[in-house]
Backbone of each chain as ProteinMPNN parsed JSONL, in Angstrom:
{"seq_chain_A": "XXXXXXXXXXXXXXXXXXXXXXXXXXXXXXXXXXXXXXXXXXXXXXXXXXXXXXXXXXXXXXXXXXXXXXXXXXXXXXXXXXX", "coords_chain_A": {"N_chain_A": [[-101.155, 26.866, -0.994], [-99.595, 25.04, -2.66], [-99.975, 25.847, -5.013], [-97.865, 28.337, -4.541], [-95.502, 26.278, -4.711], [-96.171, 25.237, -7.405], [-95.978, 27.431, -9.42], [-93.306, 28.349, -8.431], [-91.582, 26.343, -9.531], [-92.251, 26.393, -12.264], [-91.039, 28.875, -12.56], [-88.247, 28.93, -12.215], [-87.737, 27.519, -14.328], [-88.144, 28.741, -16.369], [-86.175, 30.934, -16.048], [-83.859, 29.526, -16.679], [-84.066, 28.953, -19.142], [-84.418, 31.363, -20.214], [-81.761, 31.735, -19.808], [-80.145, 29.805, -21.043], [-80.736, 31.12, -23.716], [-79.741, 33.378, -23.563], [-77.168, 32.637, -23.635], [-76.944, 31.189, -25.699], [-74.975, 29.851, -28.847], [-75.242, 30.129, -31.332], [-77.841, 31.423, -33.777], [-80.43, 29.759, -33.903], [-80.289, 28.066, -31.744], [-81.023, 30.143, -29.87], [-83.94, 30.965, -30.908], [-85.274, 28.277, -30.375], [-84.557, 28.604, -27.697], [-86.234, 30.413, -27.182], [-89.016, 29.375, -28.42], [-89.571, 27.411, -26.022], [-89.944, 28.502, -23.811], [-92.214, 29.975, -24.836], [-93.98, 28.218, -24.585], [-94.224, 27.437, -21.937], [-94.641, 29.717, -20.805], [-97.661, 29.629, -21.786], [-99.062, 27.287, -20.429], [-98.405, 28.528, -18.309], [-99.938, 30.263, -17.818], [-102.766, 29.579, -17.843], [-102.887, 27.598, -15.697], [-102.373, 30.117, -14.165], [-104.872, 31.472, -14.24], [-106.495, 29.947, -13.114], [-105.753, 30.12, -10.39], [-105.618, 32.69, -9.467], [-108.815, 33.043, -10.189], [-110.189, 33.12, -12.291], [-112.417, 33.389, -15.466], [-111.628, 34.207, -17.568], [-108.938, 34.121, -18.775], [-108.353, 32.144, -19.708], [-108.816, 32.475, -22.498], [-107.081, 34.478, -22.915], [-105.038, 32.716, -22.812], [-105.007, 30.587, -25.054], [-105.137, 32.54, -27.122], [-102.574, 33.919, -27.182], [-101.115, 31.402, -27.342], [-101.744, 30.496, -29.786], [-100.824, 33.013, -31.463], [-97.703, 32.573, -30.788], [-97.165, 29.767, -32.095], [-97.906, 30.918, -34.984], [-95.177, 33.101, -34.726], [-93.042, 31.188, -34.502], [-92.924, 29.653, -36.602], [-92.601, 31.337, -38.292], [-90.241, 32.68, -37.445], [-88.555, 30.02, -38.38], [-88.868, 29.493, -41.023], [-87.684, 32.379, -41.604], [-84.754, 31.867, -40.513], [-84.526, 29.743, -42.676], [-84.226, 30.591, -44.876], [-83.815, 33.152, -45.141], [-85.436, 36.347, -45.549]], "CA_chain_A": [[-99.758, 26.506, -0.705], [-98.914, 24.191, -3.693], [-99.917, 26.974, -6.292], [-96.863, 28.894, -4.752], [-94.657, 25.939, -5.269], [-96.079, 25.303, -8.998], [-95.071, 29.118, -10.171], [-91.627, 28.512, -8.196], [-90.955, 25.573, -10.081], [-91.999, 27.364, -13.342], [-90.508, 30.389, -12.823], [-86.7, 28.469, -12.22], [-87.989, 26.594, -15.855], [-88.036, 29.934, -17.207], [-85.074, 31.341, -16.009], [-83.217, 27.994, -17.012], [-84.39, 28.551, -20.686], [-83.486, 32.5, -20.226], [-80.084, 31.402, -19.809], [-80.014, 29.343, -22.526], [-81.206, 32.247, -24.483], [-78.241, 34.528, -23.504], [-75.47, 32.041, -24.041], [-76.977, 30.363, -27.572], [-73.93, 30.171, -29.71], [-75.857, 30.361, -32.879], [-79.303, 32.034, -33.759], [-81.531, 28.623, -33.605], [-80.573, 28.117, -30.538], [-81.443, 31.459, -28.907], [-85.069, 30.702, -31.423], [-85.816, 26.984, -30.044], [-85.118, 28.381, -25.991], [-87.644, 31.151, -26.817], [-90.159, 28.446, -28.389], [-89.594, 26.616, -25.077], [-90.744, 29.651, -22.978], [-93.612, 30.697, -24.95], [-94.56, 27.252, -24.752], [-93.958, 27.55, -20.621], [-95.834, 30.729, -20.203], [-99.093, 29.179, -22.178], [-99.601, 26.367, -19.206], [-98.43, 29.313, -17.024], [-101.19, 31.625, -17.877], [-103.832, 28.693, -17.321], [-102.196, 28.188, -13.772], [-102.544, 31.811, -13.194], [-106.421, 31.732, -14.657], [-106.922, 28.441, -11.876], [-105.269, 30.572, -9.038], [-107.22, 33.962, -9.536], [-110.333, 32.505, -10.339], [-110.914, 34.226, -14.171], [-112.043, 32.572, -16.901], [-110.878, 35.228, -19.393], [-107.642, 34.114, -19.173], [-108.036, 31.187, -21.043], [-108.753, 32.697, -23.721], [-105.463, 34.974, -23.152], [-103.872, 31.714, -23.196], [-105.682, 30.48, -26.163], [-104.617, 33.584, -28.551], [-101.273, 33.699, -26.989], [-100.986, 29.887, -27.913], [-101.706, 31.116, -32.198], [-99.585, 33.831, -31.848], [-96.686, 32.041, -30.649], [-97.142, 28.934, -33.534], [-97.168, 31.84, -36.224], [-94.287, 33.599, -34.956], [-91.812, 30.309, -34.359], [-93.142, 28.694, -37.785], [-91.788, 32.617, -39.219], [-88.679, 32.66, -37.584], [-87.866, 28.87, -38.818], [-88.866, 30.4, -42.207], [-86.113, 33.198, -41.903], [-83.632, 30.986, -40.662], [-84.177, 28.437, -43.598], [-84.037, 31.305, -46.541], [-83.395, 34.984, -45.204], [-86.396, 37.707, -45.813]], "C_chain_A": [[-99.112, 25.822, -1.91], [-99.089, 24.967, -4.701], [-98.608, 27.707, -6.025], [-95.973, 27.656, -5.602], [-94.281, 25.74, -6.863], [-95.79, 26.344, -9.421], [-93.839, 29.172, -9.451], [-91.236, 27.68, -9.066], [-91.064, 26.472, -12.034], [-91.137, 28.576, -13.599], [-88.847, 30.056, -12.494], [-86.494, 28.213, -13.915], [-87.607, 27.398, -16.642], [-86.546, 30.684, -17.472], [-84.266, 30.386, -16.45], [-82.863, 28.58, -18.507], [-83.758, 30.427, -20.663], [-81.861, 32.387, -20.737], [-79.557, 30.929, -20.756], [-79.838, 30.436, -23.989], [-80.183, 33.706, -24.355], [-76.945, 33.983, -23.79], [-75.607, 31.901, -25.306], [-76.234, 30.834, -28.228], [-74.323, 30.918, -30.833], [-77.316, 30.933, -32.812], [-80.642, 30.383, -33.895], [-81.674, 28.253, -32.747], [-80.947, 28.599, -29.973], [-83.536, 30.976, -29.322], [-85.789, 29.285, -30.36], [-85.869, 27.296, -27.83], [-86.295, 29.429, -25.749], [-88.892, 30.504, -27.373], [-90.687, 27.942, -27.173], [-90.566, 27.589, -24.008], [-92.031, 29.8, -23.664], [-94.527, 29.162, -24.527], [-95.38, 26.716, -22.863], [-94.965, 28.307, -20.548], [-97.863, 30.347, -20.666], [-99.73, 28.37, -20.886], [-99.063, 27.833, -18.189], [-99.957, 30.264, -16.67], [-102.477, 30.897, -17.742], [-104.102, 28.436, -16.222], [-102.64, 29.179, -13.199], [-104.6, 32.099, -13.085], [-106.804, 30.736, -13.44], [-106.964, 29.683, -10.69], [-105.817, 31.971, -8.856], [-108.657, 33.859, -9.909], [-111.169, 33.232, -11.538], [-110.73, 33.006, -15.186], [-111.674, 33.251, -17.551], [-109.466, 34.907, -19.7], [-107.12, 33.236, -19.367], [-108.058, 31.869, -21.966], [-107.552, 33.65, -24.273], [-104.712, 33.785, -23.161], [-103.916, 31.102, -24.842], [-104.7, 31.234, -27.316], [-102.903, 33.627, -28.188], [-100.308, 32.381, -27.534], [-100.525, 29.935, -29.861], [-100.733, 31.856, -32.009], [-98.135, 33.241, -31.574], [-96.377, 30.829, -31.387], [-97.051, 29.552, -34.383], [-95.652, 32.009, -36.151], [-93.155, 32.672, -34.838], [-92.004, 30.122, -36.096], [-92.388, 30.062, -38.667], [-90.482, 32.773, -39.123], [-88.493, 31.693, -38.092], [-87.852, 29.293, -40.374], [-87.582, 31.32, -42.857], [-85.601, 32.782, -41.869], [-83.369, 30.309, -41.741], [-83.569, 29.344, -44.869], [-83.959, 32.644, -46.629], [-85.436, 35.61, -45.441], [-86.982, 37.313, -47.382]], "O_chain_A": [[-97.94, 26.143, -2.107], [-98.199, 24.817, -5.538], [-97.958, 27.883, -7.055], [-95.706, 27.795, -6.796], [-93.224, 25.86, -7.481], [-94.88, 26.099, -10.212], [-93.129, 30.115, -9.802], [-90.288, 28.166, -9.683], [-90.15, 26.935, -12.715], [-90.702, 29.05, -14.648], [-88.134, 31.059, -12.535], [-85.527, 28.542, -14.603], [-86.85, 27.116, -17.57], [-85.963, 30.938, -18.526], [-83.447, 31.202, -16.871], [-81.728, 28.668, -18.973], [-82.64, 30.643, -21.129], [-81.162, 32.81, -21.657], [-78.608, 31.435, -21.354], [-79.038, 30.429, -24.924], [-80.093, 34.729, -25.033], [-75.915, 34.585, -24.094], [-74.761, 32.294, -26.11], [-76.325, 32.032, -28.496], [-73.907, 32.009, -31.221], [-77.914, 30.867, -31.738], [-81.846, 30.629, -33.959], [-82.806, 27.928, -32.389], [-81.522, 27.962, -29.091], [-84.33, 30.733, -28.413], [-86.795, 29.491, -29.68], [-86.567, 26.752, -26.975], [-87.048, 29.504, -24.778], [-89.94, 30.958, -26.913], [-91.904, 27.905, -26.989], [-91.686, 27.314, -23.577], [-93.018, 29.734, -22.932], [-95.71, 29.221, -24.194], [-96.392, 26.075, -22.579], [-96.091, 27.884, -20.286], [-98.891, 30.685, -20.079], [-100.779, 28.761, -20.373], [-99.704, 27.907, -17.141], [-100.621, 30.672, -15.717], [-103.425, 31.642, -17.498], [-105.126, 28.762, -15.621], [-103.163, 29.279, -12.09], [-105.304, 32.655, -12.242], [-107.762, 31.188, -12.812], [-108.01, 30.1, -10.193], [-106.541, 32.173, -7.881], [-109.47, 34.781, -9.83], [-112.306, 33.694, -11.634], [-109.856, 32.224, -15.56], [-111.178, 32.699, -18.533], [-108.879, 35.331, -20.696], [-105.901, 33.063, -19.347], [-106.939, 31.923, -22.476], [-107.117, 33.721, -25.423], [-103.568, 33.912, -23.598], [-102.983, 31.19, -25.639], [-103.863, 30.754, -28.081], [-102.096, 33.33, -29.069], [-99.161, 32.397, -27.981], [-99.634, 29.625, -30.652], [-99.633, 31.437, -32.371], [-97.332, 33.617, -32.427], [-95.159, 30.654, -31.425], [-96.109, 29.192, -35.089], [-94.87, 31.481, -36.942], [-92.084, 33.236, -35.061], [-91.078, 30.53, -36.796], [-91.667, 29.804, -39.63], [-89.667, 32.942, -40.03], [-87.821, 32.141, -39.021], [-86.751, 29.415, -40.911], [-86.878, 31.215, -43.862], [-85.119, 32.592, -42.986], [-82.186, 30.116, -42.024], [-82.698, 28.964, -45.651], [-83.996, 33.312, -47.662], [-86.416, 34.865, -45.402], [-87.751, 38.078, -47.965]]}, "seq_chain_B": "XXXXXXXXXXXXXXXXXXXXXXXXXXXXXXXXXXXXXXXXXXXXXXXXXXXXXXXXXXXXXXXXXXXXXXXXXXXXXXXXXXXXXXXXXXXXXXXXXXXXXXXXXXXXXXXXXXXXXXXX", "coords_chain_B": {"N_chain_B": [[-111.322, 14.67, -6.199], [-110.101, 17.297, -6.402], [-107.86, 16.606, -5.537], [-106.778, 14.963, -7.415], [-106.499, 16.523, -9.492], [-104.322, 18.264, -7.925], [-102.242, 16.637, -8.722], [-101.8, 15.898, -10.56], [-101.365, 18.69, -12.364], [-99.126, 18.74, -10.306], [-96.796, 16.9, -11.5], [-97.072, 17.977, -14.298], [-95.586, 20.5, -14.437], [-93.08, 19.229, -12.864], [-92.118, 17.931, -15.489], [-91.858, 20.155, -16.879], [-90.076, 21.496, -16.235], [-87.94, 19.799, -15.955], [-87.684, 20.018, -18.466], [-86.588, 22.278, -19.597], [-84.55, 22.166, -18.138], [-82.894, 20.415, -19.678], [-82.94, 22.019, -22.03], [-81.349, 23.704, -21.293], [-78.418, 22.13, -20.778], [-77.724, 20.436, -22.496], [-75.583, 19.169, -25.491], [-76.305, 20.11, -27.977], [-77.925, 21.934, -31.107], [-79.538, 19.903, -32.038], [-80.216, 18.31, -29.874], [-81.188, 19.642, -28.35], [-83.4, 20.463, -29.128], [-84.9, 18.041, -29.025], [-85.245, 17.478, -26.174], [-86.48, 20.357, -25.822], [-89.216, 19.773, -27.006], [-90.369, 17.32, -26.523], [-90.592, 17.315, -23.526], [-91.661, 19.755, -22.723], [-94.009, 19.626, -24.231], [-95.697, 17.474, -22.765], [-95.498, 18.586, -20.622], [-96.511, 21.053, -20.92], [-99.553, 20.042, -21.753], [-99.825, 18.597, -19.503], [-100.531, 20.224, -17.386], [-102.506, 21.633, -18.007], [-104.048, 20.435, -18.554], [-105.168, 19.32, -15.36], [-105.291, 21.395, -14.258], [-108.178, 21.665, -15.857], [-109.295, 19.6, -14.552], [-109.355, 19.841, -11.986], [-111.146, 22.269, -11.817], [-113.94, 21.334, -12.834], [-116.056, 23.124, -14.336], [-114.587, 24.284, -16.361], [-113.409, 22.603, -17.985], [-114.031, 21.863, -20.885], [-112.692, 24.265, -22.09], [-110.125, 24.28, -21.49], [-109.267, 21.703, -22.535], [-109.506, 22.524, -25.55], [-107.495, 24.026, -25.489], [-104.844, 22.458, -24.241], [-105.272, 20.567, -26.846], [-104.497, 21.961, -28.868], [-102.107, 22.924, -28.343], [-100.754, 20.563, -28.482], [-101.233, 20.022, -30.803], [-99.498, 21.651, -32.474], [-97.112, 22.444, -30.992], [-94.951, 20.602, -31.911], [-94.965, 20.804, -34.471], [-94.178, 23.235, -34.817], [-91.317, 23.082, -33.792], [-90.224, 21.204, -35.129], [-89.983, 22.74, -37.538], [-88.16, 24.28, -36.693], [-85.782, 22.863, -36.556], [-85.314, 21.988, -38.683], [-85.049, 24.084, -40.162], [-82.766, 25.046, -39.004], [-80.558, 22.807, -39.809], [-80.842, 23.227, -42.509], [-79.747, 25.265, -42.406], [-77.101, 25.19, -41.498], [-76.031, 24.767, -39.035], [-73.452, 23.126, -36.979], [-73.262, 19.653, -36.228], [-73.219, 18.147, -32.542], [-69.69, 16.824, -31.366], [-69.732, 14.143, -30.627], [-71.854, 13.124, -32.08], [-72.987, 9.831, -33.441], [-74.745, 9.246, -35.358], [-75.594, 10.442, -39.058], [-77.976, 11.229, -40.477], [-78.925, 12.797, -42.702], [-77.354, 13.008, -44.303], [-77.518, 12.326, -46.751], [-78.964, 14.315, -48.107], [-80.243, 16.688, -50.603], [-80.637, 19.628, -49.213], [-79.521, 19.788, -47.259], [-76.716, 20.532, -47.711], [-74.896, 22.834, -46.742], [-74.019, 22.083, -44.545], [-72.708, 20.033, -44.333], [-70.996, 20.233, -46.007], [-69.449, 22.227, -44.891], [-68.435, 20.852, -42.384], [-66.892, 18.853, -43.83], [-64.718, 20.425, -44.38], [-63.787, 21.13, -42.266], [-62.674, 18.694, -41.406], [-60.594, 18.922, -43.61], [-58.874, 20.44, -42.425], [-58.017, 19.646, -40.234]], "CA_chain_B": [[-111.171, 15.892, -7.977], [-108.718, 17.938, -6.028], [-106.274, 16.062, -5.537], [-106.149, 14.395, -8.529], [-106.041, 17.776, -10.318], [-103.183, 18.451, -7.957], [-101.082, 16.172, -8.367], [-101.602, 15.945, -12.377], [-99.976, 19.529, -12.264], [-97.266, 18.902, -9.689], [-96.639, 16.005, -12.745], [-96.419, 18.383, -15.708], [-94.612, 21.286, -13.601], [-91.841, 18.867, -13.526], [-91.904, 17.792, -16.737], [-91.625, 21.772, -17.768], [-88.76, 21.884, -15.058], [-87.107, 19.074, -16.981], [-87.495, 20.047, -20.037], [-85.63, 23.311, -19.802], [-83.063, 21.604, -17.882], [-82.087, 19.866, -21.206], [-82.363, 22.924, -23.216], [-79.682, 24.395, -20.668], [-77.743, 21.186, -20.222], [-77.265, 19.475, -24.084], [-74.314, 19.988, -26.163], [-76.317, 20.455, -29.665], [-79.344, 22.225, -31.076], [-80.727, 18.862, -32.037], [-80.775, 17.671, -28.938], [-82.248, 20.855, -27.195], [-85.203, 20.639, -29.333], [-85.492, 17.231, -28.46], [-85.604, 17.938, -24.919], [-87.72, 21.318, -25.914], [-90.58, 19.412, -27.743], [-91.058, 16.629, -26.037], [-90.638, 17.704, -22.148], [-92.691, 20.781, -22.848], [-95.31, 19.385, -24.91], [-96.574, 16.631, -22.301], [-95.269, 19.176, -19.289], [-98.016, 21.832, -20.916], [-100.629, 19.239, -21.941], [-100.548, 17.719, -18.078], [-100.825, 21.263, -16.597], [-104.008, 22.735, -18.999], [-105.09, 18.866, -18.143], [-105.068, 19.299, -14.355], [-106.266, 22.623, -13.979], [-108.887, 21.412, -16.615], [-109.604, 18.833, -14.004], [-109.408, 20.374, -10.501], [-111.956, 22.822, -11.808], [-114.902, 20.669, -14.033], [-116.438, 23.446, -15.313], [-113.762, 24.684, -17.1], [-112.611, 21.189, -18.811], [-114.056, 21.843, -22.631], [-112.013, 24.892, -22.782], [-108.314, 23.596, -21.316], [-109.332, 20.805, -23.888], [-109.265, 23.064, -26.944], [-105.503, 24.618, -25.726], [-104.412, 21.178, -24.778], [-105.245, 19.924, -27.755], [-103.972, 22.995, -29.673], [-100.4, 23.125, -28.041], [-100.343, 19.274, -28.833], [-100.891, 19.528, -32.469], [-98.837, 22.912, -33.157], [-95.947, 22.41, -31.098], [-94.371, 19.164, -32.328], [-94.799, 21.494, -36.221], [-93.0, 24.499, -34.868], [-90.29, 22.599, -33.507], [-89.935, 20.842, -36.338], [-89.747, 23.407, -38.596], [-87.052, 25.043, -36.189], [-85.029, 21.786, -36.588], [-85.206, 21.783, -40.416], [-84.442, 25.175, -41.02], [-81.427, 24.938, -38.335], [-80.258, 21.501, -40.599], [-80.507, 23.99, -43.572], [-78.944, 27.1, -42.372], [-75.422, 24.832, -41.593], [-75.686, 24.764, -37.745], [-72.897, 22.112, -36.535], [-73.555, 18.786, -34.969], [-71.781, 17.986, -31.604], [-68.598, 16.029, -31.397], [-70.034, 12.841, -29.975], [-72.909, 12.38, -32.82], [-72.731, 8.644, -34.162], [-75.501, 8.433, -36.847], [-76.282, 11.476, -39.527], [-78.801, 10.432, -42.203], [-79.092, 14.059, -43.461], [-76.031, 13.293, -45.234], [-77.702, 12.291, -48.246], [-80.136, 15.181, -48.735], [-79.563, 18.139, -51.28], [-80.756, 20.606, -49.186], [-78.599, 19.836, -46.079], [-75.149, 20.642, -48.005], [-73.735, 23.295, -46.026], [-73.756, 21.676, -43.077], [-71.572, 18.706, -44.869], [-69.469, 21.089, -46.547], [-68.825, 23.002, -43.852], [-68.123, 19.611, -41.776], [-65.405, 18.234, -44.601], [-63.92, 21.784, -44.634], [-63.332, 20.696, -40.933], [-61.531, 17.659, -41.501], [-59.571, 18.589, -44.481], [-57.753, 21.62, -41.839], [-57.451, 18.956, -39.242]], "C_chain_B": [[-109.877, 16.58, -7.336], [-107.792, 17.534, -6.379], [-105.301, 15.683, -6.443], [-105.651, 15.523, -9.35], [-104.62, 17.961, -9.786], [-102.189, 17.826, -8.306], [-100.717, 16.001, -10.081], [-100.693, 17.4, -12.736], [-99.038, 19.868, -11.855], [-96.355, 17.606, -11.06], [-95.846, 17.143, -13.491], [-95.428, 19.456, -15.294], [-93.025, 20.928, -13.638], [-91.666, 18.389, -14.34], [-91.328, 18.878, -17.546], [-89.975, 21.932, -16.963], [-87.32, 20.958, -15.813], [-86.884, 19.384, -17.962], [-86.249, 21.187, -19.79], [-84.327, 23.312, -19.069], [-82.424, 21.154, -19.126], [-82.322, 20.645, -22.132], [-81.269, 23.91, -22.491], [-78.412, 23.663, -20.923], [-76.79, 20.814, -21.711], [-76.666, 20.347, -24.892], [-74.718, 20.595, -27.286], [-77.825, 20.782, -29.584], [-80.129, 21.412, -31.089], [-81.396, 18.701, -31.157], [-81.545, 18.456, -27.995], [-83.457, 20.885, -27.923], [-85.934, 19.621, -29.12], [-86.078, 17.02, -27.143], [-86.555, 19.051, -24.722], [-88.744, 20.76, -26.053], [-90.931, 18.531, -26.833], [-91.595, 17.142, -24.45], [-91.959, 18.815, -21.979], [-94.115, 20.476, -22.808], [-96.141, 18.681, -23.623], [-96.806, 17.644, -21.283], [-96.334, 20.096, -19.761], [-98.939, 21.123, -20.895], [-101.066, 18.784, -20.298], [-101.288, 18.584, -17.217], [-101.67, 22.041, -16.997], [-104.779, 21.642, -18.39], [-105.503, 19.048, -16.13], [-105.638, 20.142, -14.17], [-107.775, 22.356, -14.574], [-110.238, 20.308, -14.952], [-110.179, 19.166, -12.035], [-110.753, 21.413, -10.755], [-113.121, 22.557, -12.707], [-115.511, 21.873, -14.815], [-116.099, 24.135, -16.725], [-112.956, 24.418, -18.818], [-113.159, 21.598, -20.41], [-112.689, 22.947, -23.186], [-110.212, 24.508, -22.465], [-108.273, 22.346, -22.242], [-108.633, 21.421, -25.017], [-107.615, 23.446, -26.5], [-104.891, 23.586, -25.811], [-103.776, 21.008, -25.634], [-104.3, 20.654, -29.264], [-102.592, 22.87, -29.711], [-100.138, 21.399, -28.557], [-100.227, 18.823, -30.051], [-99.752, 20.739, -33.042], [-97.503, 22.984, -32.597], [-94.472, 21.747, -31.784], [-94.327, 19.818, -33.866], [-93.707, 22.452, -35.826], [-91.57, 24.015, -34.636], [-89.867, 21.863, -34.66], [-89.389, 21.27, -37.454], [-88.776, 24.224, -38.318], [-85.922, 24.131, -36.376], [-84.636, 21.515, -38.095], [-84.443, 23.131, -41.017], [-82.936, 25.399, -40.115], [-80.14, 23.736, -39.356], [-79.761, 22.313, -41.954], [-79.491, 25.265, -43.856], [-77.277, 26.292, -42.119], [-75.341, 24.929, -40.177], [-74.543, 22.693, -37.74], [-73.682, 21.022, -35.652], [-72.527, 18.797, -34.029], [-70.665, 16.642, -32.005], [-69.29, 14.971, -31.488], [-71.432, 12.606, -30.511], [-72.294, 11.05, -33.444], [-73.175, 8.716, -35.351], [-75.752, 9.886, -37.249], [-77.206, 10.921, -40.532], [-79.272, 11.692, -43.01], [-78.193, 13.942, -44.333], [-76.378, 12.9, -46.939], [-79.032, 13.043, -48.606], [-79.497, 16.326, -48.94], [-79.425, 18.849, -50.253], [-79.998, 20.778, -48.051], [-77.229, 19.999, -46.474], [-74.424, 21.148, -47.214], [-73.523, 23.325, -44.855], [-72.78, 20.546, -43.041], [-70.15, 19.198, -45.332], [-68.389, 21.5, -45.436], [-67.708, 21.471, -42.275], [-66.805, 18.901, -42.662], [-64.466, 19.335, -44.595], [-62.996, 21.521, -43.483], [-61.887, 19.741, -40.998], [-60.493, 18.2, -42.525], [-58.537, 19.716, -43.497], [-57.297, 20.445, -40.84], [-56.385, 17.776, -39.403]], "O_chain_B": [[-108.75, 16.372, -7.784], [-106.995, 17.863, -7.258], [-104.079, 15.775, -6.552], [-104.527, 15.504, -9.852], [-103.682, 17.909, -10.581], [-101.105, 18.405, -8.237], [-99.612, 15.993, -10.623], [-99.58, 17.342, -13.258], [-98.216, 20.692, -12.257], [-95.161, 17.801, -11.289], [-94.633, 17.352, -13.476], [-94.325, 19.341, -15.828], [-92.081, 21.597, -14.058], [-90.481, 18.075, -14.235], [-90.593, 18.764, -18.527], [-88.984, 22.525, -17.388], [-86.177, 21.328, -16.08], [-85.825, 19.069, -18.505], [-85.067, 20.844, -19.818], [-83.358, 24.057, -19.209], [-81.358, 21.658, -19.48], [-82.009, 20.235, -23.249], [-80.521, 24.699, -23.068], [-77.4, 24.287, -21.239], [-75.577, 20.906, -21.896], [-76.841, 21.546, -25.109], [-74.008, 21.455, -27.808], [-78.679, 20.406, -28.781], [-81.226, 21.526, -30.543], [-82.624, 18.778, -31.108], [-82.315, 18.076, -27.113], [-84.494, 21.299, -27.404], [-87.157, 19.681, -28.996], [-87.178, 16.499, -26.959], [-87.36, 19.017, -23.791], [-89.568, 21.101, -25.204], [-91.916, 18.867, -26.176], [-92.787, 17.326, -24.205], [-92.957, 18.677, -21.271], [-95.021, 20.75, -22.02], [-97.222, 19.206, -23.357], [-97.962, 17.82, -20.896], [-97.303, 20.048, -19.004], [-99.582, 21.336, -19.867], [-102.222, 18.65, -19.896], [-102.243, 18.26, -16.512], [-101.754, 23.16, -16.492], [-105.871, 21.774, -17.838], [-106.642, 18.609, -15.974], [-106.794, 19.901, -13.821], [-108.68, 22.787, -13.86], [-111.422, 20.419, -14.633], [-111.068, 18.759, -11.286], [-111.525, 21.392, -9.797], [-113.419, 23.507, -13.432], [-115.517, 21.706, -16.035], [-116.784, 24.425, -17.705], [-112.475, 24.99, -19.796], [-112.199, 21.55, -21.179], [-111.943, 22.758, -24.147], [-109.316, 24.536, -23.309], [-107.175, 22.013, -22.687], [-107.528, 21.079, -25.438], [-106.668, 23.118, -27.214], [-104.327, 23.284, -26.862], [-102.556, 21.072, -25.78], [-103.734, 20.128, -30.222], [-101.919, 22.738, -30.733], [-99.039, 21.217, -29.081], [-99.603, 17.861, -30.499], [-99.225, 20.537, -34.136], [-96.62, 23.456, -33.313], [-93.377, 22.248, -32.038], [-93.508, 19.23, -34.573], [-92.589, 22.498, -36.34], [-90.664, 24.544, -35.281], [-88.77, 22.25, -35.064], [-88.625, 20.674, -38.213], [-88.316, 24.937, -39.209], [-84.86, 24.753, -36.35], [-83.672, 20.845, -38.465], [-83.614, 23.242, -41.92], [-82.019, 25.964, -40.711], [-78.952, 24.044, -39.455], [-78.638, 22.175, -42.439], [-78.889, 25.851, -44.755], [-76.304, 26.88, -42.591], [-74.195, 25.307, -39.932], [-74.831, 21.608, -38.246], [-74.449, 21.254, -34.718], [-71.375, 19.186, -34.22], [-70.893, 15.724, -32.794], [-69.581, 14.714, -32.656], [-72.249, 12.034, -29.79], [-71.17, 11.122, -33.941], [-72.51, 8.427, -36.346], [-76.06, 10.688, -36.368], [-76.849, 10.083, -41.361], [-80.014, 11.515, -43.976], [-78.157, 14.78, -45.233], [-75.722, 13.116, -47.957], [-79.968, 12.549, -49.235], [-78.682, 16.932, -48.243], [-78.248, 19.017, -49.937], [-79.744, 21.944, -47.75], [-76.41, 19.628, -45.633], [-73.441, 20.558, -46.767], [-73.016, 24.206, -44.16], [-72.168, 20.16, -42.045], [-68.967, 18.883, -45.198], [-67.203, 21.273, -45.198], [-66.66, 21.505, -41.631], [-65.822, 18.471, -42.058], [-63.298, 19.041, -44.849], [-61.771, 21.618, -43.55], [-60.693, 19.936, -40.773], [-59.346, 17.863, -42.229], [-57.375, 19.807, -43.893], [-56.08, 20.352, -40.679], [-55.933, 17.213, -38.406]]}, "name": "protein", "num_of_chains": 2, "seq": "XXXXXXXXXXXXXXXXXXXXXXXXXXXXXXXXXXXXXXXXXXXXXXXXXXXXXXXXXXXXXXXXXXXXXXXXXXXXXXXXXXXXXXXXXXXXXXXXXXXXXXXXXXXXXXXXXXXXXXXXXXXXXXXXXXXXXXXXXXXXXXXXXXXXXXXXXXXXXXXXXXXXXXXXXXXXXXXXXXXXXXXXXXXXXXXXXXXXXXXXXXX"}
């Protein structure tokens, strides 16, 4: 019963930061509400590994975790100095 | 153990729930990454911590992400906040204090800011 409510409350968090991510005036903004999400779905996908009963999907959280510190630290990169 | 697990991720849950309220809510990028980084950071850390906890045998490895998202987010954000500072994004109206104002590399965010006043 309380696993639904924790993925309702996440999954508003998400859409929240979505939204964000369709209005953002400027391109850092749209960047910093999709940091926020990847940052969301990492504790989500731990959640989800609890509530199906798999360990493998730590370690999809894990690599998901690196890949999403590369690719912010790249966009802040572009933003600062283009290609 | 249960419980405590649960209630450590009804904790970070709303912490995550908060957070992305104040990257909907706040007038300026600053302040949405302030509300991104921090809210996030503890709101993931409580909810790898909890699950970590509700299920013991698990706990070394919700450690390592944890600990991972706790040293790597607080950089990325950072470095989204610097290169936003650089690229010339506006502050909002109702900033008091800038202290960027005396660094080279933040010019055309000053420029662009006196350009302001001298039309107004």
């Amino acid at each position: 019963m309380s696993e639904i409510i924790f993925l309702a409350i996440i999954g508003l968090a998400i859409s929240l930061c979505l939204l964000r991510m369709l209005k953002g005036p400027t391109a850092p903004d749209r960047a910093v509400a999709v940091d926020t999400i990847a940052t969301i779905t990492t504790a989500l996908l731990v959640l989800l590994a609890s509530i199906f009963q798999r360990y493998v999907y730590l370690d999809v959280a894990l690599v998901y975790a690196v890949l999403t510190f590369i690719g912010s630290v790249a966009i802040a990169r572009f933003l600062e100095k283009g290609i | 153990m249960q419980l405590t697990g649960t209630i450590v991720i009804a904790i970070g849950t709303l912490f995550l729930f908060l957070g992305s309220l104040g990257i909907l809510r706040l007038p300026d990028v600053y302040n949405r990454l302030q509300a991104g980084t921090k809210c996030t950071t503890l709101g993931a850390f409580m909810t790898i911590i909890g699950v970590g906890i509700t299920q013991p045998d698990w706990l070394p490895k919700t450690l390592v992400i944890a600990l991972f998202i706790l040293i790597t987010n607080p950089i990325s954000n950072h470095a989204l906040g610097r290169a936003s500072c650089k690229s010339g994004v506006p502050l909002c109206d109702r900033t008091v204090v800038d202290k960027t104002k005396d660094f080279e590399q933040c010019k055309p965010l000053h420029d662009e800011l006196e350009q302001d006043e001298e039309i107004q």
